[in-house]
C-alpha positions in Angstrom: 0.0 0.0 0.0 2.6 2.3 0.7 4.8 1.5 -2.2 1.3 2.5 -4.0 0.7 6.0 -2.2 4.5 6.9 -3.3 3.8 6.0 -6.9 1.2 8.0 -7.0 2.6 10.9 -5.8 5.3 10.4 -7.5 3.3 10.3 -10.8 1.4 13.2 -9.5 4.9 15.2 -8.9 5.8 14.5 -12.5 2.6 15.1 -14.0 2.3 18.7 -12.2 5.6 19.2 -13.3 5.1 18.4 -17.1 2.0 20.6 -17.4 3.6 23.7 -15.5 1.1 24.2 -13.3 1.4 26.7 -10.1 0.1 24.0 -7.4 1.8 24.8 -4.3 2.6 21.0 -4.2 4.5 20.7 -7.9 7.8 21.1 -6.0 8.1 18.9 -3.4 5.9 16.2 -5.4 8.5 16.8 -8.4 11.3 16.2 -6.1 10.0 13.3 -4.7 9.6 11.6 -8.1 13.2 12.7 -9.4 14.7 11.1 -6.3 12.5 7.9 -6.5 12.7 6.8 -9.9 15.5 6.5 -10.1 16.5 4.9 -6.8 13.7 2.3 -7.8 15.7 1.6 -10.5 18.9 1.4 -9.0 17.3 -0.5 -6.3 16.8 -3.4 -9.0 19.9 -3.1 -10.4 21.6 -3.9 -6.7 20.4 -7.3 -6.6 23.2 -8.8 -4.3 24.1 -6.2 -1.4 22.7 -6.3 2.0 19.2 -4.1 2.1 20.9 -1.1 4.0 23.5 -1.3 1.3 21.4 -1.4 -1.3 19.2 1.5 -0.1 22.4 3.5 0.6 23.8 3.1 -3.2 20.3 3.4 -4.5 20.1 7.1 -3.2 23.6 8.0 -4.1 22.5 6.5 -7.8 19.4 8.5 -8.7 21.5 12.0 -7.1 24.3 10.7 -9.4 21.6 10.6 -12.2 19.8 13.8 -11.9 23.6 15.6 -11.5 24.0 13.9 -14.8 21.1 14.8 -16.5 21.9 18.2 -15.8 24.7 18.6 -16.1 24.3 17.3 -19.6 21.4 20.0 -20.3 23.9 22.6 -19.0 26.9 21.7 -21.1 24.4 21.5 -24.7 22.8 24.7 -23.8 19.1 23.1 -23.5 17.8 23.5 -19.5 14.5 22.4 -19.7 12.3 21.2 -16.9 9.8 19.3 -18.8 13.1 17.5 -20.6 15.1 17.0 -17.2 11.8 15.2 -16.0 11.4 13.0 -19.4 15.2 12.3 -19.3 15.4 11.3 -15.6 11.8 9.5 -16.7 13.4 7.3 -20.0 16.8 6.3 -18.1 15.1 5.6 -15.0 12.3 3.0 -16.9 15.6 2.0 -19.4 17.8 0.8 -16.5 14.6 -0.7 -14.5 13.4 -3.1 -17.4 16.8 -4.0 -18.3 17.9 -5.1 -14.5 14.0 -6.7 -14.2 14.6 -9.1 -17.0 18.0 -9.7 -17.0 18.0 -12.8 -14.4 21.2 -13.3 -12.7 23.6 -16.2 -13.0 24.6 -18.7 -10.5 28.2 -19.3 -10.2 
């Protein structure tokens, strides 16, 4: 249920963010979704660690990818908030369903 309640405002976050409105909620929603994307997604991709390990490099990923995705909108001369969100949006979902269906190896 909970994981539920965070998609959802998560969704809502990007979703206020996408149609530029003035809600007093856009920013803090919008932050929440650019942090848990793509910790979600990092989250998968950190199969084997311990779970406070996991939750620790899951954070430290999706910061590392929203520096990124900046940073690459700063150095082509295209800031755009509706792009940073669709960016962090396409990388997150990218790395997510390639970690989900990849199954790991036993060795």
């Amino acid at each position: 249920m909970l994981a539920g309640a965070a998609t959802a405002v998560g969704g809502f976050g990007a979703l206020l963010a996408l149609v530029d409105s003035d809600s007093p909620l856009r920013g803090p929603f919008t932050l929440f979704f650019l942090l848990a994307a793509p910790a979600t997604a990092v989250w998968a991709a950190l199969r084997g660690l311990e779970p406070f390990g996991r939750a620790v490099g899951a954070i430290a990923g999706a910061v590392v990818l929203n520096m990124l995705v900046a940073q690459g909108m700063l150095a082509v001369h295209r800031w755009s908030v509706r792009g940073g969100i669709i960016a962090v949006t396409v990388i997150s979902l990218l790395l997510l369903v390639c970690c989900v269906t990849v199954k790991p190896t036993k060795t």
